[in-house]
BAPAKOL-244147 format. One record per residue: residue in three letters; z, x, y of N, C-alpha, C in turn. Coordinates in nm, 2 decimals. Layout:
<koldrens>
{aa->Ala	nw->Z	nu->X	nv->Y	caw->Z	cau->X	cav->Y	cw->Z	cu->X	cv->Y}
...
</koldrens>
This chain:
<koldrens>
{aa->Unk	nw->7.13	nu->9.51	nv->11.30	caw->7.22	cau->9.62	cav->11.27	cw->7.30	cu->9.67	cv->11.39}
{aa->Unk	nw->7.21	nu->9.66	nv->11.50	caw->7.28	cau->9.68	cav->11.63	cw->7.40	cu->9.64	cv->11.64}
{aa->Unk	nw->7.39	nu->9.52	nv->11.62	caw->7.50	cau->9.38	cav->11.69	cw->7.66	cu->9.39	cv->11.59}
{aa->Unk	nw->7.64	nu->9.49	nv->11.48	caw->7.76	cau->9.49	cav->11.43	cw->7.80	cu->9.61	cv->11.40}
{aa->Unk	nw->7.74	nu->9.71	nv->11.54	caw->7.84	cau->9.81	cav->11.57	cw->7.96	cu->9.78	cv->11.67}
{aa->Unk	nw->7.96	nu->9.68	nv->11.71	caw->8.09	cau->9.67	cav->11.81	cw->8.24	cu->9.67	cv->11.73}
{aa->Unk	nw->8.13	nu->9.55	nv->11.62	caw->8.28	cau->9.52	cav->11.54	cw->8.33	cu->9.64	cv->11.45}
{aa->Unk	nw->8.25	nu->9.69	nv->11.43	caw->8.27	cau->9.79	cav->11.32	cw->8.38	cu->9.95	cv->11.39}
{aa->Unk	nw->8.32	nu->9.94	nv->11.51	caw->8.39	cau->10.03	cav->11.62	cw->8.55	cu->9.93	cv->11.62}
{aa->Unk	nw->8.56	nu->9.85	nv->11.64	caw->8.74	cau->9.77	cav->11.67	cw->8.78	cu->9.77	cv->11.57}
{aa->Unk	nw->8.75	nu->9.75	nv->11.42	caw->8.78	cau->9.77	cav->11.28	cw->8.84	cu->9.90	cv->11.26}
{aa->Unk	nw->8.81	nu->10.03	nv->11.31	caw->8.84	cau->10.16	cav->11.29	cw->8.91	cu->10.19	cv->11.38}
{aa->Unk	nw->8.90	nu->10.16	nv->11.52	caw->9.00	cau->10.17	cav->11.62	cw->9.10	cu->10.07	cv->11.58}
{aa->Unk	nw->9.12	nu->9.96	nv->11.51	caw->9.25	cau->9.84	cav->11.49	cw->9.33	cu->9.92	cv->11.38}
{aa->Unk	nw->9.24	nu->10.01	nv->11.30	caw->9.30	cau->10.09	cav->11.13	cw->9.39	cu->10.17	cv->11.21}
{aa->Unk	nw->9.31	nu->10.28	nv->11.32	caw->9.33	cau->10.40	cav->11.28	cw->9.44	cu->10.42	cv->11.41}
{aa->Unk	nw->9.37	nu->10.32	nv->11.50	caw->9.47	cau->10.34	cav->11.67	cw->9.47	cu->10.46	cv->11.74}
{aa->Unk	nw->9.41	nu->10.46	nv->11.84	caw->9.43	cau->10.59	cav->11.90	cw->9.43	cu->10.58	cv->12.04}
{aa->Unk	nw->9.50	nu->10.66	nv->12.15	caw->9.47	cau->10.68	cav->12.31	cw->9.52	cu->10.80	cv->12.33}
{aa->Unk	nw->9.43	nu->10.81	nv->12.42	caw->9.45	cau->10.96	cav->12.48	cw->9.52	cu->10.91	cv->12.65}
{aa->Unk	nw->9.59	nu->10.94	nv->12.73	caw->9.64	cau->10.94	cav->12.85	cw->9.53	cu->11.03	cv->12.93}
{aa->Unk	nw->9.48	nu->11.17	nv->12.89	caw->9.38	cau->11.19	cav->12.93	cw->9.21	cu->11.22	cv->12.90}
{aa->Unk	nw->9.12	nu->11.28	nv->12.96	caw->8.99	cau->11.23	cav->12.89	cw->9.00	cu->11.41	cv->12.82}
{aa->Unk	nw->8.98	nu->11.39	nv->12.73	caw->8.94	cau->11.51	cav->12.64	cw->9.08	cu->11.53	cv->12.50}
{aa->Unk	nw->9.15	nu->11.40	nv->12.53	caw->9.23	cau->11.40	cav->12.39	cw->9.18	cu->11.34	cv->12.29}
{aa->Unk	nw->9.28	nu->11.43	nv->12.20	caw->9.14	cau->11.35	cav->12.08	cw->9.24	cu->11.34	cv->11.96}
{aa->Unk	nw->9.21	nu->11.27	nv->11.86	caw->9.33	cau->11.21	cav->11.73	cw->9.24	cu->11.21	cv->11.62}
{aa->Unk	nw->9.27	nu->11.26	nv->11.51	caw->9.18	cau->11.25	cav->11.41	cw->9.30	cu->11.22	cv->11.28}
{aa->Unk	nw->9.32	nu->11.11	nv->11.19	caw->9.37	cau->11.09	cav->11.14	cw->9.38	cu->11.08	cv->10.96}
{aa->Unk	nw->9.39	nu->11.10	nv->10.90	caw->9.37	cau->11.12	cav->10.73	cw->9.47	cu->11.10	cv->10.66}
{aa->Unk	nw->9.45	nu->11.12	nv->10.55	caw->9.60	cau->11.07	cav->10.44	cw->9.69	cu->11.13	cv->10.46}
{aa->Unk	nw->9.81	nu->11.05	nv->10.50	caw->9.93	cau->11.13	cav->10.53	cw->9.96	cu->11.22	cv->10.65}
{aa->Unk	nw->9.84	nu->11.24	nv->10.73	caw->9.84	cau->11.34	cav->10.82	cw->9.73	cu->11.31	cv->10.97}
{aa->Unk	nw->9.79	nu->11.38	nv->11.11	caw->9.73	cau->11.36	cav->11.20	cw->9.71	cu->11.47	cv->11.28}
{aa->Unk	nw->9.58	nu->11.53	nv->11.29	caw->9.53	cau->11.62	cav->11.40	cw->9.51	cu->11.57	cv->11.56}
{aa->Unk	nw->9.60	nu->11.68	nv->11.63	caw->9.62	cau->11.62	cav->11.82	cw->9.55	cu->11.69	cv->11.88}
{aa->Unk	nw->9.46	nu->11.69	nv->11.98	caw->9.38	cau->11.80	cav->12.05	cw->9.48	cu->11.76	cv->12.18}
{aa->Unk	nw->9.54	nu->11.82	nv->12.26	caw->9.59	cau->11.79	cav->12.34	cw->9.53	cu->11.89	cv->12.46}
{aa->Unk	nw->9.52	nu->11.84	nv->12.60	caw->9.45	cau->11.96	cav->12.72	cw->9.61	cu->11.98	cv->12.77}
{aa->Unk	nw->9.58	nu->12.12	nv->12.89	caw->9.71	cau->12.16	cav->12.91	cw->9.77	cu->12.07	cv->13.02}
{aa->Unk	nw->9.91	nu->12.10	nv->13.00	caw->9.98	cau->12.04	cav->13.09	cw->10.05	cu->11.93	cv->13.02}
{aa->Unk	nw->10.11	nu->11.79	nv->13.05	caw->10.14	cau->11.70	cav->13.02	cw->10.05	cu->11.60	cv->12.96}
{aa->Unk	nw->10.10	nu->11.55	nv->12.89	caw->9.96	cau->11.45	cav->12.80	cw->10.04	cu->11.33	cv->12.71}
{aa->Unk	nw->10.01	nu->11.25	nv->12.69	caw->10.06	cau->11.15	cav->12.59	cw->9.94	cu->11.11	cv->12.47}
{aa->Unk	nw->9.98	nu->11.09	nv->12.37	caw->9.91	cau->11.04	cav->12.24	cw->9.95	cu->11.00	cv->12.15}
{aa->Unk	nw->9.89	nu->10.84	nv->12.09	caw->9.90	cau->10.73	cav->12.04	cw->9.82	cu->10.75	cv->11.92}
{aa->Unk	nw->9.89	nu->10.68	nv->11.81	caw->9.81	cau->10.65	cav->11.68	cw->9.90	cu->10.59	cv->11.58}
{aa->Unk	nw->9.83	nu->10.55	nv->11.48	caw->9.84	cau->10.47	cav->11.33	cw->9.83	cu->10.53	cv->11.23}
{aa->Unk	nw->9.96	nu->10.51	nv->11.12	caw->9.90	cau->10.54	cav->11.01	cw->9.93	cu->10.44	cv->10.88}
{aa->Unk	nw->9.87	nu->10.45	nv->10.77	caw->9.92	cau->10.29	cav->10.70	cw->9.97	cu->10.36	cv->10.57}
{aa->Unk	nw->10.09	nu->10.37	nv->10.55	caw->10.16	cau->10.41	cav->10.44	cw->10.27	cu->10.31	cv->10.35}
{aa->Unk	nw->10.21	nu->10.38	nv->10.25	caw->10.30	cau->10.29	cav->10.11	cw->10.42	cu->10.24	cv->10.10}
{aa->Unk	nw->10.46	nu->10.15	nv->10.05	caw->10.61	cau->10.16	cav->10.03	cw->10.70	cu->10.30	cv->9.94}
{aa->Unk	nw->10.84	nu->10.28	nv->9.95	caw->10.90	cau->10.42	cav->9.95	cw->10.98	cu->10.45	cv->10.03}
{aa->Unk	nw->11.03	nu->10.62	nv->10.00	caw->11.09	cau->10.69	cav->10.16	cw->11.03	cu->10.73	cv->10.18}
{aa->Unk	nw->11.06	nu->10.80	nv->10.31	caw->11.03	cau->10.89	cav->10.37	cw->11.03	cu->11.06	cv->10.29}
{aa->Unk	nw->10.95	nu->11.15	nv->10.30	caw->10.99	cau->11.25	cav->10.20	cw->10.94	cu->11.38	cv->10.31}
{aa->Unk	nw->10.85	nu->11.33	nv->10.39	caw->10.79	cau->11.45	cav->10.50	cw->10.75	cu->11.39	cv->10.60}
{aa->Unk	nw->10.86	nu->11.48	nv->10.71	caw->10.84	cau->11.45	cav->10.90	cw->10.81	cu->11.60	cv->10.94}
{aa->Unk	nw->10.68	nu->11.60	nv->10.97	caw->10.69	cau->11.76	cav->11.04	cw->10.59	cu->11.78	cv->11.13}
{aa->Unk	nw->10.59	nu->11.83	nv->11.19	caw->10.51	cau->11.88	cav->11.35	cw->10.45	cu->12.03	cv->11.34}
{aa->Unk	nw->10.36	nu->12.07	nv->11.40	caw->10.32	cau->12.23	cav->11.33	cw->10.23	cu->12.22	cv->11.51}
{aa->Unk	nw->10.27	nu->12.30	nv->11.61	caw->10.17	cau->12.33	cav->11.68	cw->10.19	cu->12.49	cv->11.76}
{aa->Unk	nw->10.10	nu->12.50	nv->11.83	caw->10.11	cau->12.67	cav->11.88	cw->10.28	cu->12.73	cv->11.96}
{aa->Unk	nw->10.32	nu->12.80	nv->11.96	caw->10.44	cau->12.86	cav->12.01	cw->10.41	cu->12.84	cv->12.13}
{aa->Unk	nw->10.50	nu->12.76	nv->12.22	caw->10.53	cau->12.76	cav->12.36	cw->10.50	cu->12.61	cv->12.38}
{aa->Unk	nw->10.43	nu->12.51	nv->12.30	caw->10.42	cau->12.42	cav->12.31	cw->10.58	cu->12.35	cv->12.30}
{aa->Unk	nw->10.60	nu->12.24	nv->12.44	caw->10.68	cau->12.14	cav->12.43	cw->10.61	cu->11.97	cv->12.40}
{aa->Unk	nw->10.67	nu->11.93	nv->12.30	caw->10.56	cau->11.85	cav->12.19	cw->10.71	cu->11.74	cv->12.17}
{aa->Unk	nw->10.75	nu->11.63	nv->12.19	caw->10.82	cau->11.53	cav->12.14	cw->10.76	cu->11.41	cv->12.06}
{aa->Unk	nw->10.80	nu->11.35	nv->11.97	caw->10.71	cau->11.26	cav->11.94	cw->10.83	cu->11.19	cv->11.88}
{aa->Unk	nw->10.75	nu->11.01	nv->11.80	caw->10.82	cau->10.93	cav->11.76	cw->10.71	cu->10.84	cv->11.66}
{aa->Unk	nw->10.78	nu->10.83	nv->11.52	caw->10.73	cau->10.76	cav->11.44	cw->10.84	cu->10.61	cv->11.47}
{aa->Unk	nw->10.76	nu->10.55	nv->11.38	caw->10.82	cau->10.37	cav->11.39	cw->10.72	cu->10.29	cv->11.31}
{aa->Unk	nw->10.82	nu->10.19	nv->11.22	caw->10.75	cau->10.10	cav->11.15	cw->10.85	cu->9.98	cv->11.20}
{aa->Unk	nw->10.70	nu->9.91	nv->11.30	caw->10.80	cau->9.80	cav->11.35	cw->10.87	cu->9.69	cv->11.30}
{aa->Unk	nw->10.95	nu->9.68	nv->11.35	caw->11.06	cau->9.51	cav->11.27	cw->11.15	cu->9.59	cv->11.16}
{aa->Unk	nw->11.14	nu->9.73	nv->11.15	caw->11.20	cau->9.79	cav->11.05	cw->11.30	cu->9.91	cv->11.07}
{aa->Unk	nw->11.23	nu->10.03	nv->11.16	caw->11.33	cau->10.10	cav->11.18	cw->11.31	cu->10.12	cv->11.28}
{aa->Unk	nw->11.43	nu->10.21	nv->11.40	caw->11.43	cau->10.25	cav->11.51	cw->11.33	cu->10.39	cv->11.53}
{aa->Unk	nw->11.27	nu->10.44	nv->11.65	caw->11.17	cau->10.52	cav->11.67	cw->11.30	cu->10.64	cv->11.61}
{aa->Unk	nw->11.14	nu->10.71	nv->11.51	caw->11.22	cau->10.84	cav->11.47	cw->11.18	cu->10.97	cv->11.55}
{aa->Unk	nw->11.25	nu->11.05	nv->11.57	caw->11.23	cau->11.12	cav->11.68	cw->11.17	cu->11.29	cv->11.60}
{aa->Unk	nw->11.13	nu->11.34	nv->11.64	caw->11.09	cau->11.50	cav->11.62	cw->11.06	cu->11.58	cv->11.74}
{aa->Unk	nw->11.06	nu->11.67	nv->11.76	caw->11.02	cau->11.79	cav->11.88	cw->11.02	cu->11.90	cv->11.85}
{aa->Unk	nw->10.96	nu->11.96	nv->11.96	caw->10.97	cau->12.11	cav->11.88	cw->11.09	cu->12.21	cv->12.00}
{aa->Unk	nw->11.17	nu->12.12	nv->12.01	caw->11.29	cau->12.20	cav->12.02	cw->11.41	cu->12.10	cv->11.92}
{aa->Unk	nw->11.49	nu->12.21	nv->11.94	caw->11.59	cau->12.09	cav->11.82	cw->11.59	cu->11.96	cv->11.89}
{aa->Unk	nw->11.63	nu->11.87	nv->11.75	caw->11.69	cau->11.69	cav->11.79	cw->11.80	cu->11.73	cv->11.72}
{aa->Unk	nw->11.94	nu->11.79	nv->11.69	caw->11.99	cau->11.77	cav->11.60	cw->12.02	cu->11.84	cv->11.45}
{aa->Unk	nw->12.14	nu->11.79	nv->11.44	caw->12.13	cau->11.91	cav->11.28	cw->12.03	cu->11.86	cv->11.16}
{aa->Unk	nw->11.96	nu->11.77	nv->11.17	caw->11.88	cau->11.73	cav->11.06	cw->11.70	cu->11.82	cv->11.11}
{aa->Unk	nw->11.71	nu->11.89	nv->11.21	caw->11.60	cau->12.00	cav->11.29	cw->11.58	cu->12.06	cv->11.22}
{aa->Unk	nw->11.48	nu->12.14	nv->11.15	caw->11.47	cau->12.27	cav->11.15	cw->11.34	cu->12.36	cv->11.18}
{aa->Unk	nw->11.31	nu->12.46	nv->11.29	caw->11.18	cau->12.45	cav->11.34	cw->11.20	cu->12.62	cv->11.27}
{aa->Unk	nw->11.05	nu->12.69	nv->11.29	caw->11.03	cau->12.78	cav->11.19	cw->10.90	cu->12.82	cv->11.28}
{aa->Unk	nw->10.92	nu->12.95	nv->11.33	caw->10.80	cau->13.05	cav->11.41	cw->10.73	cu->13.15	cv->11.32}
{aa->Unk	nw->10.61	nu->13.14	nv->11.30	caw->10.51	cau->13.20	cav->11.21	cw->10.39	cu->13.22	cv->11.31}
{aa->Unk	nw->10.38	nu->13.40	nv->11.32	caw->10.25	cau->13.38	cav->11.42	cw->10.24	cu->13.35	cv->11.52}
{aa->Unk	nw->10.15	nu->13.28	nv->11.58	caw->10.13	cau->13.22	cav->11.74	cw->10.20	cu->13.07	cv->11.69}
{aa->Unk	nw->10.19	nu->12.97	nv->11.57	caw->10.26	cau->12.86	cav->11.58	cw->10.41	cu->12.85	cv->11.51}
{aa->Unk	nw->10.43	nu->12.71	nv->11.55	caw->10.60	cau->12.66	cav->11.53	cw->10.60	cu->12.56	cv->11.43}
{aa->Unk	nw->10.64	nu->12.55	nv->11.33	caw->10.69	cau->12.42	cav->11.26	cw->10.79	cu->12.36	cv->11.26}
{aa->Unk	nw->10.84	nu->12.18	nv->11.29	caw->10.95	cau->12.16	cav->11.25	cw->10.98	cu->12.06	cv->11.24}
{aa->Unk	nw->11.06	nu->12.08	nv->11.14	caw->11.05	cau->11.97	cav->11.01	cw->11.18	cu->11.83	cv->11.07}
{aa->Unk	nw->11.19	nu->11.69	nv->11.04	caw->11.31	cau->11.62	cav->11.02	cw->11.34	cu->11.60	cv->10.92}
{aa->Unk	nw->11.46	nu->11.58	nv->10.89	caw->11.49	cau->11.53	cav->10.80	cw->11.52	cu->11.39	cv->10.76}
{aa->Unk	nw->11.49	nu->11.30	nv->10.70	caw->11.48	cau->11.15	cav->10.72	cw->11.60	cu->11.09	cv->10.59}
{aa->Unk	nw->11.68	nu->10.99	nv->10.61	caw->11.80	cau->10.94	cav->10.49	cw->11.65	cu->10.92	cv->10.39}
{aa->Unk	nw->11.71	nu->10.90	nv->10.29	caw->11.59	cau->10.84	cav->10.19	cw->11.62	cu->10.67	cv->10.17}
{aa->Unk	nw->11.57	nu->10.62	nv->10.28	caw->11.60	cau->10.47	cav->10.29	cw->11.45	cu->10.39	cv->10.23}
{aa->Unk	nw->11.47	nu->10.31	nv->10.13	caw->11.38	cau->10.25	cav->10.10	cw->11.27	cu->10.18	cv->10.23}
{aa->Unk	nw->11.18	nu->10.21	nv->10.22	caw->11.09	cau->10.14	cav->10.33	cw->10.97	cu->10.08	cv->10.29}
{aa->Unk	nw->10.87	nu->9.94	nv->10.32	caw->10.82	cau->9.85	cav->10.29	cw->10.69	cu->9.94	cv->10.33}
{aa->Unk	nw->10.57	nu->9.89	nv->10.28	caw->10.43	cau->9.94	cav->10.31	cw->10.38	cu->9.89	cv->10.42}
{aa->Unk	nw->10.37	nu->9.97	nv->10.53	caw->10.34	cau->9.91	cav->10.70	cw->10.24	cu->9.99	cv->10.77}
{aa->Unk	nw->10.21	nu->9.97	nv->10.88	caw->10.14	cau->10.06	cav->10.94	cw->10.24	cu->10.08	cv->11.07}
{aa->Unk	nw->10.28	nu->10.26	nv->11.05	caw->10.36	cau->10.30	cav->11.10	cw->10.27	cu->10.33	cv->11.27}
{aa->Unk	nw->10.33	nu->10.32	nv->11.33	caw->10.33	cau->10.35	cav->11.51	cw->10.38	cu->10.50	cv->11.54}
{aa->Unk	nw->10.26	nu->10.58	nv->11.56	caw->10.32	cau->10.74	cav->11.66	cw->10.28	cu->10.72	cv->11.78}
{aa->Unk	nw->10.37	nu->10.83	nv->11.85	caw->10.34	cau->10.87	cav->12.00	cw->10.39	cu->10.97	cv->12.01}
{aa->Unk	nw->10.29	nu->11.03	nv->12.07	caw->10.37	cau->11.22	cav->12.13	cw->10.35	cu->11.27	cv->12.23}
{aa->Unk	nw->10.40	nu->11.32	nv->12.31	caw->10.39	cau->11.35	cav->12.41	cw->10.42	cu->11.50	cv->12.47}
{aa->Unk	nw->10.31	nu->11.58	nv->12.47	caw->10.30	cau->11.70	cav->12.54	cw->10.36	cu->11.74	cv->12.69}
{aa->Unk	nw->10.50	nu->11.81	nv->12.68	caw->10.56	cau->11.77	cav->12.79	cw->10.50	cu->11.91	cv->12.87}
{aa->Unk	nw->10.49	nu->12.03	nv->12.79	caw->10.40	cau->12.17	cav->12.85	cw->10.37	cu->12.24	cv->12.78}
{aa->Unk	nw->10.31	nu->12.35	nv->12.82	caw->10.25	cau->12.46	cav->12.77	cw->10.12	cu->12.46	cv->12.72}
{aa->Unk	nw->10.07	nu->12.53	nv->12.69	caw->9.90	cau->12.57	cav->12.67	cw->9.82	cu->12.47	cv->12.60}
{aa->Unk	nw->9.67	nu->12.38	nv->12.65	caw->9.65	cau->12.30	cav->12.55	cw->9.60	cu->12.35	cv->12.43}
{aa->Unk	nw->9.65	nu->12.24	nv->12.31	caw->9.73	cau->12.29	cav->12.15	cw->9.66	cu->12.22	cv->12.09}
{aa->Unk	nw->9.65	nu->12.26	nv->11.97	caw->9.57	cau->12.15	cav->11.85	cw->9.73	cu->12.13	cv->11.78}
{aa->Unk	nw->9.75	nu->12.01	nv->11.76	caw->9.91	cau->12.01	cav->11.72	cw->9.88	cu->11.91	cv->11.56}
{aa->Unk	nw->9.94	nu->11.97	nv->11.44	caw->9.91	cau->11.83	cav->11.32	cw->10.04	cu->11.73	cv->11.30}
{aa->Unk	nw->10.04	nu->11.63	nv->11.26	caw->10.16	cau->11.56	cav->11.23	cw->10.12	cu->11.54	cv->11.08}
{aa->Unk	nw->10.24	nu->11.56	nv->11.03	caw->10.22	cau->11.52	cav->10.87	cw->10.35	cu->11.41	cv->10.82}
{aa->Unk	nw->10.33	nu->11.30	nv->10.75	caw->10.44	cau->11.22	cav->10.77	cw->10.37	cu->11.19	cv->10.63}
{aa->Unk	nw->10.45	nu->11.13	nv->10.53	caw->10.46	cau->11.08	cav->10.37	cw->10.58	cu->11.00	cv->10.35}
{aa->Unk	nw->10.53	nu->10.87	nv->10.31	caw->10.60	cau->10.77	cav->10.26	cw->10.60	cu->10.72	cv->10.13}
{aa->Unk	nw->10.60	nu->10.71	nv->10.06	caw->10.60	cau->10.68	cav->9.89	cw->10.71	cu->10.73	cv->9.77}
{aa->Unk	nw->10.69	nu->10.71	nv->9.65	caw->10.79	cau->10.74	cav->9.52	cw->10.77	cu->10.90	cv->9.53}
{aa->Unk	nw->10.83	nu->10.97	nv->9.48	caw->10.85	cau->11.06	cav->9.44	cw->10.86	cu->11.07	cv->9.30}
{aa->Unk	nw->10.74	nu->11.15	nv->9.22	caw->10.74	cau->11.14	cav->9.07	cw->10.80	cu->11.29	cv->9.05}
{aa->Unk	nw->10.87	nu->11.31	nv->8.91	caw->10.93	cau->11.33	cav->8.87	cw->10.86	cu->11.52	cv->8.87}
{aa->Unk	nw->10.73	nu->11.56	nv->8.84	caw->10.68	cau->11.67	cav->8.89	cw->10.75	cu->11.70	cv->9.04}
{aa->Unk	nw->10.76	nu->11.62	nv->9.13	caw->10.82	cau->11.65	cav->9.28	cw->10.70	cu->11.59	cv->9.38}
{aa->Unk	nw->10.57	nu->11.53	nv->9.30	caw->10.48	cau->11.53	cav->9.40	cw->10.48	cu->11.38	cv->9.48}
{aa->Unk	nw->10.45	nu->11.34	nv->9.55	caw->10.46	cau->11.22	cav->9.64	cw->10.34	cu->11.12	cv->9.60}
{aa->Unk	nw->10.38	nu->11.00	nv->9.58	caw->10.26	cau->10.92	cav->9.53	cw->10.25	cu->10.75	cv->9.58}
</koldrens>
């Protein structure tokens, strides 16, 4: 039982992908969605997530006010890195201050896209260390409005 914890450890790290730039970041990843522990100061953070074919339907970033937070989805061989931050990118932006956190959303074309395992990175450029979520959804959209 010992001997096939190694593999079983590179099987969930090959799924789920994750690095921290420094020691105490942390990535926790689930359906459609990614929790960032980021420490203060500047930080970088890597992950995977493996979504359906479809569009795009939800890009959005949610972390504490004052946090500067950039990031970039990608499904490689397919599209160029998509960008978010929590200051504007642009008129397809829209960020939203509630409380101590920020939300903000992209808006993405509704371009048909293949089932891949998409590539994040984000990078904490300052401010207080943040528990930051990423939520990103790829699939049909049924007719209720819900994503599937």
């Amino acid at each position: 039982m010992v001997g096939k914890w190694p593999i079983a450890v590179a099987v969930a790290v090959g799924v789920v992908g994750f690095s921290g730039a420094q020691s105490g970041a942390v990535v926790s990843v689930s359906h459609h969605s990614a929790n960032l522990r980021f420490g203060g100061g500047h930080q970088t953070l890597s992950f995977r997530m493996l979504e359906p074919a479809g569009t795009i339907s939800l890009y959005r970033v949610t972390a504490a006010r004052g946090t500067r937070l950039r990031g970039f989805a990608q499904l490689a061989g397919v599209t160029v890195p998509l960008r978010i931050a929590t200051t504007p990118v642009g008129r397809a932006t829209g960020c939203t201050e509630r409380g101590d956190r920020m939300t903000c959303t992209v808006a993405e074309e509704a371009c048909p896209m293949p089932p891949g395992l998409w590539r994040f990175r984000f990078e904490k450029l300052g401010g207080p260390a943040a528990g930051v979520r990423v939520e990103f959804e790829v699939g049909t959209r049924q007719p209720s409005g819900r994503v599937e």
